[in-house]
TITI-810455 format. One line per 5 residues: number of its first residue (from 1); their letters; for each residue x, y, z of C-alpha. Coordinates in pm, 1 decimal. Each point is the difference from the previous one (the first is absolute). Last residue first. Layout:
<pts>
NUM) A) X,Y,Z  ...
</pts>
This chain:
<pts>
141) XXXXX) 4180.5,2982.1,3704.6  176.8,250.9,-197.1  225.2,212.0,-93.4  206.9,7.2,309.5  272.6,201.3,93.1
136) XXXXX) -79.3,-31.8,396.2  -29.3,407.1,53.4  -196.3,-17.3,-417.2  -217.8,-279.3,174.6  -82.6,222.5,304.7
131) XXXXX) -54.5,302.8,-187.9  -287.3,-217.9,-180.7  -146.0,-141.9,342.9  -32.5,330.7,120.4  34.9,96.5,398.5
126) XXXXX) 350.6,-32.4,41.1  126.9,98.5,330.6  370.3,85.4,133.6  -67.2,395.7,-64.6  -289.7,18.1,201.6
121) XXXXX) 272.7,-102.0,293.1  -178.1,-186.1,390.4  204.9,-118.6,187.3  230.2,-278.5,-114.1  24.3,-384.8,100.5
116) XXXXX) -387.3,-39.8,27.7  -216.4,-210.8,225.7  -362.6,-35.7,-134.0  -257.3,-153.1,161.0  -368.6,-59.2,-179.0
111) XXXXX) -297.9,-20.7,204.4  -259.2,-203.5,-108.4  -334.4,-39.9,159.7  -265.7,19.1,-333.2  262.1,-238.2,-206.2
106) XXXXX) 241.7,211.3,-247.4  -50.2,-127.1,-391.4  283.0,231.7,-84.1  372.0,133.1,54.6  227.2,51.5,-309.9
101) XXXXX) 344.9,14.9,15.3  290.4,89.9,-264.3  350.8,-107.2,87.5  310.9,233.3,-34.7  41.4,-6.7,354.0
96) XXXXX) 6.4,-326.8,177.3  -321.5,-182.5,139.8  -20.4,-199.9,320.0  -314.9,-170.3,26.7  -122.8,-128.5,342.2
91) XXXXX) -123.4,-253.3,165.3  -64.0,-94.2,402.7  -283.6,330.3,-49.3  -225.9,-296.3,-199.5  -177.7,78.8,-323.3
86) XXXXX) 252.0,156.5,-227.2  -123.3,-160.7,-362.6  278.2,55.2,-266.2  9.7,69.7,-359.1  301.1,-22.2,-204.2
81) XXXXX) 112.9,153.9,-340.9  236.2,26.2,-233.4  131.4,216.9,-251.0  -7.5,359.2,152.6  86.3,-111.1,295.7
76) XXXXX) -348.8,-50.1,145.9  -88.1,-101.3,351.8  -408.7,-38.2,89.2  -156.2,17.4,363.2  -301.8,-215.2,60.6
71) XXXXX) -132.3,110.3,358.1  -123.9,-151.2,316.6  -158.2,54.5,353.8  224.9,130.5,293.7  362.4,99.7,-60.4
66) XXXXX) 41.7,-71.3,-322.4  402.8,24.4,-4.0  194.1,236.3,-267.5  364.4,36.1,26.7  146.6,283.3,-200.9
61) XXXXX) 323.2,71.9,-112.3  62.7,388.5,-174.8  234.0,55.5,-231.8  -184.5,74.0,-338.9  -358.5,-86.1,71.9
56) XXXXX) -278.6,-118.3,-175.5  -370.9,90.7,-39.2  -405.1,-124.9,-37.0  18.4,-20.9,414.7  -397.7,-9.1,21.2
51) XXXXX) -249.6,-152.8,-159.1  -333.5,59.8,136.9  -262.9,-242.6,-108.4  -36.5,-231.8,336.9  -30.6,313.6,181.3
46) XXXXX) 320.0,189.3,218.9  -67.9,62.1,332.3  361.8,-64.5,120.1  340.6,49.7,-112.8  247.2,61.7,239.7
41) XXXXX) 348.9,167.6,-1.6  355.1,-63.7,155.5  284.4,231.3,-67.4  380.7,11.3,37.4  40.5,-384.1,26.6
36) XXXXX) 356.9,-96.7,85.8  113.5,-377.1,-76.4  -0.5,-73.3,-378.6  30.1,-290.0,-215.9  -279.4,-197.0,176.4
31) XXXXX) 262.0,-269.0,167.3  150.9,255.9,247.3  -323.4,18.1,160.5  -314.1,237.2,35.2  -404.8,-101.3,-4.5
26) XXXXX) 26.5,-121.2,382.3  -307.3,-63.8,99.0  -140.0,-23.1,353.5  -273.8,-264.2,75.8  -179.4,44.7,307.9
21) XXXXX) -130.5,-346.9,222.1  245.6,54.2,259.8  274.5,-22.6,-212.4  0.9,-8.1,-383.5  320.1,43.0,-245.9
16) XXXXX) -24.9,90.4,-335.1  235.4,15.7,-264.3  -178.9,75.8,-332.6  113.1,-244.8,-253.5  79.4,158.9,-376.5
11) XXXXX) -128.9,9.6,-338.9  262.0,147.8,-195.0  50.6,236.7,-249.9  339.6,-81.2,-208.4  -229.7,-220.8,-190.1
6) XXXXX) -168.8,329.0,-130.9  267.7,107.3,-187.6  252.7,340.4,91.7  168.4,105.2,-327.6  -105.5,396.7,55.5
1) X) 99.4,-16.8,355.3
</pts>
């Protein structure tokens, strides 16, 4: 969605519900703007100076929890931009496509969770920051 803004990405509420001292989570509802996930990944093992993410996608959703430990991810729409810390697996950040996202500052335990609307398509990423302005028809920042 080339006119997609970073508002539109939302911070949302992980349901979770515990029993017998576990706590299942429940990172899918009809509130998170989409209800089938085709693929989950994990980050994990990733240093306090790796950045990671660094693209944007054209139709795929994401949600992105911090499983364990923490992480600063950063949302850019090509004119504005929001950084959030994902610290606690009850949160997680829902990002549209046509947003770019950068991953850093990852704590020594983190694991990163991923749950995607789309398998995976080489042809939905953007990996540079230029091509993505000229996809959004932006100038500049």
């Amino acid at each position: 969605m080339r006119n997609s803004k970073i508002y539109e990405c939302q911070l949302i509420d992980i349901q979770t519900e515990i029993e017998n001292n576990v706590t299942t989570y429940y990172p899918l509802s009809k509130d998170y703007k989409f209800s089938s996930v085709k693929r989950v990944y994990f980050l994990y093992n990733s240093s306090l100076e790796k950045i990671r993410g660094e693209h944007a996608h054209k139709d795929l959703n994401q949600i992105i929890i911090a499983g364990k430990g923490s992480f600063e991810i950063t949302i850019n729409d090509g004119e504005n931009f929001k950084t959030y810390l994902l610290d606690n697996p009850n949160k997680g950040l829902r990002i549209i496509p046509g947003i770019w996202r950068s991953l850093k500052n990852f704590s020594e335990d983190s694991v990163c969770i991923v749950f995607a609307s789309e398998l995976y398509e080489p042809d939905d990423y953007i990996h540079n920051f230029d091509e993505f302005l000229i996809y959004k028809q932006v100038t500049s920042i």
